[in-house]
C-alpha positions as CSV (number, residue, x, y, z in Angstrom):
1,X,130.7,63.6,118.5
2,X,129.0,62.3,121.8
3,X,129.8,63.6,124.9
4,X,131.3,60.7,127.4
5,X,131.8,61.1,131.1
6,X,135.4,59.1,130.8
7,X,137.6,61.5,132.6
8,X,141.0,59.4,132.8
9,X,142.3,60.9,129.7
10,X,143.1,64.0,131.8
11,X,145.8,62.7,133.7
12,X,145.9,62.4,137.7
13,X,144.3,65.1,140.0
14,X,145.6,66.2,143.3
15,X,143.1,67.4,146.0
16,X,144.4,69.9,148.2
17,X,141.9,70.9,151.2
18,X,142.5,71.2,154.8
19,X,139.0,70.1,155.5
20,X,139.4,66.3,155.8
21,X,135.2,66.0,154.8
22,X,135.5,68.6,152.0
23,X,139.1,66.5,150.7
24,X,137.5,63.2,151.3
25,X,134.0,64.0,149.4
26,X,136.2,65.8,146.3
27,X,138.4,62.6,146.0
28,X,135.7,60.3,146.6
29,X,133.5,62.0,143.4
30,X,136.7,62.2,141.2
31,X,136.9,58.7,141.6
32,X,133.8,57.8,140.7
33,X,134.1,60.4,137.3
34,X,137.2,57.9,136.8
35,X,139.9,60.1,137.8
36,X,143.0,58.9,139.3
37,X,143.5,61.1,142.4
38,X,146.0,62.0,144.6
39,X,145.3,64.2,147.8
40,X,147.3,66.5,150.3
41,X,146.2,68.4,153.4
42,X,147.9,71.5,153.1
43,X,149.9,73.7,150.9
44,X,153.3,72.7,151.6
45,X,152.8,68.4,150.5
46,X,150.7,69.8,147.6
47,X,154.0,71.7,146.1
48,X,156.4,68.9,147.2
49,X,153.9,66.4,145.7
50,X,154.4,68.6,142.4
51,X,157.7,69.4,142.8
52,X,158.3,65.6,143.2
53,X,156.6,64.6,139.6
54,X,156.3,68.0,137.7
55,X,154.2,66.6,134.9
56,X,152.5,64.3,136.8
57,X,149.5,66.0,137.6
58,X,147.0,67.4,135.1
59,X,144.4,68.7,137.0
60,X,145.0,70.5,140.8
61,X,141.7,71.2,142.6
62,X,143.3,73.3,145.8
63,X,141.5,75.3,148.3
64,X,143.1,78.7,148.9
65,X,143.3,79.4,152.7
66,X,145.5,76.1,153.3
67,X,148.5,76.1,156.6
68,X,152.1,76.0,155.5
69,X,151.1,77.5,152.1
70,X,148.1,79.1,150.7
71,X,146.4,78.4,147.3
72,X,148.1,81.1,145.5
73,X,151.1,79.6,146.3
74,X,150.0,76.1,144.9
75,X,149.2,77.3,141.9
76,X,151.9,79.9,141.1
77,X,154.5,76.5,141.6
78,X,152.4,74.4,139.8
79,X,152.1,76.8,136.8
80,X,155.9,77.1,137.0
81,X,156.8,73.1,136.8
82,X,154.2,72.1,134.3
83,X,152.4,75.3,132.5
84,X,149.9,73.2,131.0
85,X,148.4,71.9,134.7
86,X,145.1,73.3,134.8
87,X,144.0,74.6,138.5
88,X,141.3,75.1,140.0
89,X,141.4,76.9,142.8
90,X,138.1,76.6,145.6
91,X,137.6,78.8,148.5
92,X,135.0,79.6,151.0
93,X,136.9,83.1,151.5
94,X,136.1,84.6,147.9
95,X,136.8,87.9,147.0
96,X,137.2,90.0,143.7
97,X,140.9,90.2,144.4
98,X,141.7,86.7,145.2
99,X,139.8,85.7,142.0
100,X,141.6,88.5,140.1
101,X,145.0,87.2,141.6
102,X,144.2,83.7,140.9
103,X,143.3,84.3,136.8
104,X,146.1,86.6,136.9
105,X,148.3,83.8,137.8
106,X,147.1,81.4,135.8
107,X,144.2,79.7,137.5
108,X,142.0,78.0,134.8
109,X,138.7,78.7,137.4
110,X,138.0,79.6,140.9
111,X,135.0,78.3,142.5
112,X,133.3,79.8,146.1
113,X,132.6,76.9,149.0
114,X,129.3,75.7,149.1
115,X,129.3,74.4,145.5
116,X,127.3,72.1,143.7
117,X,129.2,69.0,142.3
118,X,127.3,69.7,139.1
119,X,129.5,73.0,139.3
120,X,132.7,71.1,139.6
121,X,131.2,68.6,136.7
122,X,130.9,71.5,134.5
123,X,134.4,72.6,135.2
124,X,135.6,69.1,134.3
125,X,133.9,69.4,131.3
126,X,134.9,72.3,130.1
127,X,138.4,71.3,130.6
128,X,138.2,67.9,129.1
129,X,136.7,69.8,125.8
130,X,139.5,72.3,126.0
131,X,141.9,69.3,126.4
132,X,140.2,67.4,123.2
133,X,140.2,70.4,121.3
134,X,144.1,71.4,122.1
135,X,145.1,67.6,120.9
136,X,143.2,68.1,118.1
137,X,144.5,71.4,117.0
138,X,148.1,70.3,117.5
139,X,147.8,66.8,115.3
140,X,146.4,69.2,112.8
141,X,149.4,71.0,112.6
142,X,151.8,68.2,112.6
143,X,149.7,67.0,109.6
144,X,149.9,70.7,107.8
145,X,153.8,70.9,108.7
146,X,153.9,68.3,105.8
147,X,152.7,70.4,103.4
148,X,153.5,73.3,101.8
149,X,151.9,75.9,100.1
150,X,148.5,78.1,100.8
151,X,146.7,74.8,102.1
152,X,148.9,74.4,105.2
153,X,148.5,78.0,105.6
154,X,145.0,78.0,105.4
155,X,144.9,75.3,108.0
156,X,147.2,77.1,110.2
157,X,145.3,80.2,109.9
158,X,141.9,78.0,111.0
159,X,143.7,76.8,114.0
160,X,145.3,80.1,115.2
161,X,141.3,81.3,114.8
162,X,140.1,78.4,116.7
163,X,142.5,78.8,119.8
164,X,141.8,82.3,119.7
165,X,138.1,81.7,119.9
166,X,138.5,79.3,123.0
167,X,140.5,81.7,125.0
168,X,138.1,84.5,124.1
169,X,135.1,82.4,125.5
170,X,136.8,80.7,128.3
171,X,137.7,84.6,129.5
172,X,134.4,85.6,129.3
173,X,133.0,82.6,131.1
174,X,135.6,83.8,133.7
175,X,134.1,87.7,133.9
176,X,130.5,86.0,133.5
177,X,131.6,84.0,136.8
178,X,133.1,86.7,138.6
179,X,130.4,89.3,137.4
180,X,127.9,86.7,139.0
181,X,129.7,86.3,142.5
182,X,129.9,90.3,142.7
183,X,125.9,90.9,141.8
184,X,125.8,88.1,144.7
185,X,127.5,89.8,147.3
């Protein structure tokens, strides 16, 4: 299947940065991926901005030192409201426990300020796979619910593989990452 750089199946993005140039040039290149996109200053109107539509978002990019709230705090409300959001979390400030903390609580990635917008791209890709691959595996069920016999178990069987395959790559992608950033430091 070829790859397509039509992004607006994800859903809406919220940008949360308290850098006005950082928020601006993140919004600004979302848009131009074809992203709808939404954007907040600091912690506090990024949670009441999710608290206000809890499925609305489908994608939060945040930064994690924000006022009023941090990033940690974005995401851990985020995750509560709508566990399927995938986050992001960016940060100048990087450290092995901040990343640690942010997988633990559910961040889908955590990328370190400066970054490439390639970087970001790839992120966005991998998610929009993951996405594709999710709708997939779930219309695949539905289909075997229909059926009965060692066929639809088969085919469950398949899927349960295929999801477990995904989250075993996306967690080594994630210790690849953070393995990266300590060899860095």
């Amino acid at each position: 299947m070829p790859q397509t750089n039509d992004f607006s199946t994800l859903g809406e993005v919220l940008v949360v940065d308290d850098d006005p140039d950082v928020r601006e040039l993140l919004v600004e290149h979302l848009r131009g991926m074809g992203f709808r996109v939404a954007a907040a200053a600091d912690g506090r109107a990024a949670i009441s901005a999710v608290e206000r539509s809890p499925g609305h978002f489908s994608l939060i990019l945040t930064d994690l030192q924000l006022p009023g709230a941090d990033g940690l705090a974005v995401l851990r409300a985020a995750k509560q409201l709508n566990p399927g959001v995938h986050v992001v979390i960016i940060t100048g400030y990087a450290s092995l426990d901040s990343a640690i903390e942010a997988v633990r609580v559910g961040a889908y990635d955590y990328l370190t300020k400066p970054f490439s917008l390639g970087q970001l791209d790839v992120v966005l890709a991998r998610i929009k796979d993951r996405r594709a691959l999710e709708h997939e595996n779930r219309q695949l069920a539905k289909r075997a619910d229909g059926r009965e016999g060692p066929a639809a178990s088969s085919l469950q069987t398949r899927l349960d593989a295929i999801d477990g395959r995904l989250d075993r790559i996306e967690r080594l992608l994630k210790e690849l990452t953070v393995h990266r950033r300590r060899s860095t430091d």
